[in-house]
N, C-alpha and C positions, 0 to 999 in steps of 0.2 A: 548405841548412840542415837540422841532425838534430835530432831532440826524443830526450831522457835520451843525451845525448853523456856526462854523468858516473855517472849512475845510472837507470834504465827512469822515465818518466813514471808515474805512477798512481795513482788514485783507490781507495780500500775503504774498508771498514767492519766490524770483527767486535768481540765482544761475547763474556762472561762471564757464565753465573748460577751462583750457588753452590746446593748443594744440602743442604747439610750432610755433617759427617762428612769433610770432605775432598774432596768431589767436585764437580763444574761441568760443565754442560756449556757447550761454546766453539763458536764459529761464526765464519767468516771470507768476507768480497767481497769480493775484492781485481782492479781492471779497470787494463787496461794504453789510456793513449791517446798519441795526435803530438800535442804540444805545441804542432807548427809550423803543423798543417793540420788539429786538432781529427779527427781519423781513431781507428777502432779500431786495433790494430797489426795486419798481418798475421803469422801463423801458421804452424802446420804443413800444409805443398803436400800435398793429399791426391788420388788420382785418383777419377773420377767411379764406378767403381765399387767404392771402398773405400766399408766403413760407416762409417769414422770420419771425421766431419765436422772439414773443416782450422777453426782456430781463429778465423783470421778472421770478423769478425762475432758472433763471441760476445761476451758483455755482463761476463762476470766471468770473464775469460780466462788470468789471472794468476790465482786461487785461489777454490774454491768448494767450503768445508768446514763441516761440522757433527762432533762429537766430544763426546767425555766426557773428563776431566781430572781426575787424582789427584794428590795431592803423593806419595804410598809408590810406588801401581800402576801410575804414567804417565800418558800422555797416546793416544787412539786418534783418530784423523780418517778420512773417509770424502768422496770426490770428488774434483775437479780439485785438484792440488797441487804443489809440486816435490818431486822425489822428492832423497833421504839425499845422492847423489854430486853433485849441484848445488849441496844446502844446502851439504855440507863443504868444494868446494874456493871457493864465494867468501869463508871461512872463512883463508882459506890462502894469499890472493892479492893484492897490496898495491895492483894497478892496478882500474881501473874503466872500466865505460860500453862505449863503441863501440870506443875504442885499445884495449883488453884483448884478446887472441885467447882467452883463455879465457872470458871472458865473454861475447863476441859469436857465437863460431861456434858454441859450445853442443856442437861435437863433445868437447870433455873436463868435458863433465857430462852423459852418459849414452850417446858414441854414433853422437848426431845435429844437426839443428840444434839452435840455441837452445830452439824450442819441446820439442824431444825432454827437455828437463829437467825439461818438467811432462807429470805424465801423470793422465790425467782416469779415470773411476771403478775408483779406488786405493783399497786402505785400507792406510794409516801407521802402525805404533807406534810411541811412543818413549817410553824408557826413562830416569832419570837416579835412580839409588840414591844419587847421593852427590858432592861436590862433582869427584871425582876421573875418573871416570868417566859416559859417559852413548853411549848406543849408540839404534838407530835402524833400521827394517825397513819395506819398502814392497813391493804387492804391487798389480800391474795386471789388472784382470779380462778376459781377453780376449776380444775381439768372438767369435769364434767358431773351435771348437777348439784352437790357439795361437795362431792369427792377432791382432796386437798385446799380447799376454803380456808381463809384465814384471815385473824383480822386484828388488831394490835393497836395501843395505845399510851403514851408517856404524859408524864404534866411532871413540870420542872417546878420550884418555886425555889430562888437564892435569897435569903434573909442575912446575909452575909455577918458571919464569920459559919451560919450553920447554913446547908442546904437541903431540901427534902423534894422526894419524889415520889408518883407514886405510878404503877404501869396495871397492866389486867390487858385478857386477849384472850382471843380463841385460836387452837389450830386442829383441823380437821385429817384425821390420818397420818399424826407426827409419830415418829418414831420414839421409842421410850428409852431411857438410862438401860442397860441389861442390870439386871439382878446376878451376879455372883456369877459373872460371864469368866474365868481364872483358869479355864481345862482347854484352852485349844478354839474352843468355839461362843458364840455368839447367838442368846437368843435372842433375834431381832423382834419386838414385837411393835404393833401399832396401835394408836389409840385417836380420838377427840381428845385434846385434852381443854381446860379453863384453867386459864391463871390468874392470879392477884396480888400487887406485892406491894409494900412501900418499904423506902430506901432513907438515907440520913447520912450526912457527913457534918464535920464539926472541926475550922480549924482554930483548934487549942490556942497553937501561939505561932510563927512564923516555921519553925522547927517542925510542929507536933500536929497531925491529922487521924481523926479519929472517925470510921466509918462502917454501916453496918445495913442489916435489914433482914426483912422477913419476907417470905412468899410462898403461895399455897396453891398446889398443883393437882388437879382433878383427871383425872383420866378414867375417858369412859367407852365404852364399844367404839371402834371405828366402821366407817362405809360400810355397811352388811355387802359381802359378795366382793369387796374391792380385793384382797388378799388373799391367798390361798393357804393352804396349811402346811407347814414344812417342806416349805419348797425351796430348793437347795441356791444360796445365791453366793454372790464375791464379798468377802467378804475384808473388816477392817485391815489394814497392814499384811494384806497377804492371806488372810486364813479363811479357814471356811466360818460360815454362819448358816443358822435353819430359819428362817419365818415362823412363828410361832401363830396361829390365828385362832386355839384355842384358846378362848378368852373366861374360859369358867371360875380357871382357879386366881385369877391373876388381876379382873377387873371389873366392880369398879375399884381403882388405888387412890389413894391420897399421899402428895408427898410436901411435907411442912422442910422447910427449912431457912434456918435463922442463924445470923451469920454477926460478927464483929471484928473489927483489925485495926491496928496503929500504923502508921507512916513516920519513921522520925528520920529526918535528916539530920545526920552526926556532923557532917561537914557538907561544903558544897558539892563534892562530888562522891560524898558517902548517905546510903540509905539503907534503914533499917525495917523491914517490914514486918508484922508478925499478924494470923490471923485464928479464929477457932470456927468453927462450924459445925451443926448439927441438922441432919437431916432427920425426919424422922418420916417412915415409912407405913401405910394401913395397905394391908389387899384384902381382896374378897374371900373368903374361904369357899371351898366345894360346895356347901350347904348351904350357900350365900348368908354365914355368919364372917364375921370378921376375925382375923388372929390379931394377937396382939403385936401391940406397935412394935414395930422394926427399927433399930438405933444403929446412925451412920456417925462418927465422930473425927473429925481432922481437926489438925491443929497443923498450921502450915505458917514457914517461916522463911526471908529470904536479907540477901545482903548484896546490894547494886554497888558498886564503884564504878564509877565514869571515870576511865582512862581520859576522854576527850569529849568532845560536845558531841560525836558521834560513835566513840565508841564504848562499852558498859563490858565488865566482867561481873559474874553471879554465881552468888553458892547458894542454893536454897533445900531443903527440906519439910517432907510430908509425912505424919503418923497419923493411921487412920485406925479405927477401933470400929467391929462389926456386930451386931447380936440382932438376934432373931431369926424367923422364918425365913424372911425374906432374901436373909443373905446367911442359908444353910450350906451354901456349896463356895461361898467365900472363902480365904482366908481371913482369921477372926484380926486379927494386929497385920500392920503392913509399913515397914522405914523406906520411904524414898528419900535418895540423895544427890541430890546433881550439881557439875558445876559448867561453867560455858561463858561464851562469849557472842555480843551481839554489836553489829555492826549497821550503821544506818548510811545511807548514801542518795 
């Protein structure tokens, strides 16, 4: 059993005071929990001698901001938040939940894992002059000298019935996707990574939404000295994980991936999702030649009925196809199938 199989569990609370003249200040608690087993979620795997505490156990782990609010001058936040390239591609994405590979491995929203898409004392600006336009800037302070650094960037543009965007960012000692992580354990590794992506959506006809994009992810040595090497930590759902910091065979990596999906609304409270994706994977070889590219392939599918304006029942499914080095210890075909129910209040 999974809790938010269609969209993350959770609980917040934020709040509005106007001040006059246009301006407010905003405040946002927003906590992620299992639904199944009443659990905080776990987080970002942190080793024992990083300063950044993994996520796990924290109380407002999903967003913890305060801000000032303009209708001319924008919006500024300060704290735990998702950063610009996480907001825009679930923007841009027709699937949801756990089937999603963009949504779930978090590697194509900044990087890293999932947690990698919020990064904790940040400051945010965003910008929106005008209905056509609205752009967006984040910036991570880092623990010490660059060590966890990070810095993020969106631009929206709606030409309305199509919408484009496009993001790019740095994150300094993000955590990476594992590679063929399927036996029990978890090689957590780290990296710098660089990203770049531009996004597209396109609605058809009132029915029919058509959405997609590309992005290209660079991962290269992280912090010299920050991590150590197979140092035994807590890991995802319970199991163990190693820290991995020999980085010979493994980086630099390149991870390309380029994505498309339909949205069709059959009725008003039926939705038909469908999407494909391709990742495709380079690492470094021993010899610091490269192996050849690594192919990640999903095809993921889902079907929403809204019982009520707040409640949705969902069946969805995911087939994934593996090949290469990179995912030698995978399995090569994988059928996920789920169904559940989500409740908003």
């Amino acid at each position: 059993m999974l809790s938010g199989g269609l969209s993350p569990s959770r609980l917040g609370f934020k709040g509005q005071e106007p001040w006059g003249g246009g301006w407010s200040a905003v405040f946002t608690l927003e906590s992620g929990f299992n639904a199944a087993n009443g659990k905080a979620p776990n987080g970002r795997i942190t080793v024992s001698d990083s300063p950044s505490a993994p996520f796990d156990g924290k109380l407002f782990a999903r967003e913890s901001t305060v801000g000032l609010k303009n209708a001319i001058w924008g919006e500024v936040r300060l704290g735990l938040q998702a950063n610009p390239m996480a907001t825009a591609l679930s923007q841009f994405d027709v699937n949801s939940g756990f089937m999603d590979p963009l949504a779930f491995n978090g590697g194509s929203a900044g990087g890293g894992f999932t947690s990698e898409s919020r990064w904790e004392n940040s400051i945010k600006y965003t910008l929106e002059p005008n209905q056509r336009l609205k752009a967006s800037v984040m910036y991570r302070v880092p623990d010490t000298g660059t060590v966890r650094q990070a810095y993020a960037g969106a631009v929206y543009l709606d030409l309305s019935p199509v919408r484009l965007a496009w993001i790019g960012g740095r994150d300094n000692d993000a955590q990476l996707p594992p590679m063929g992580s399927f036996a029990g354990f978890l090689t957590v590794q780290f990296a710098n990574t660089k990203t770049l992506g531009g996004l597209a959506s396109w609605d058809v006809t009132p029915a029919l939404t058509l959405k997609g994009g590309w992005e290209r992810i660079l991962a290269l040595a992280p912090s010299p000295g920050h991590f150590t090497i197979d140092e035994s930590m807590n890991g995802l759902s319970g199991g163990a994980a190693l820290g991995n910091n020999n980085f010979d065979d493994t980086l630099p990596r390149q991870e390309n991936m380029v994505w498309i999906g339909a949205g069709y609304l059959l009725k008003p409270s039926l939705t038909l999702n469908g999407g494909f994706y391709e990742r495709t994977t380079r690492i470094n070889g021993p010899t610091g030649s490269h192996f050849d590219a690594s192919m990640a392939k999903y095809e993921v599918g889902e079907i929403i009925d809204s019982l009520s304006k707040r409640t949705d029942v969902y069946f969805n499914a995911t087939f994934w196809q593996l090949a290469g080095p990179a995912w030698s210890n995978a399995y090569p075909k994988h059928l996920s199938i789920g169904v559940g129910m989500r409740h908003s209040f």
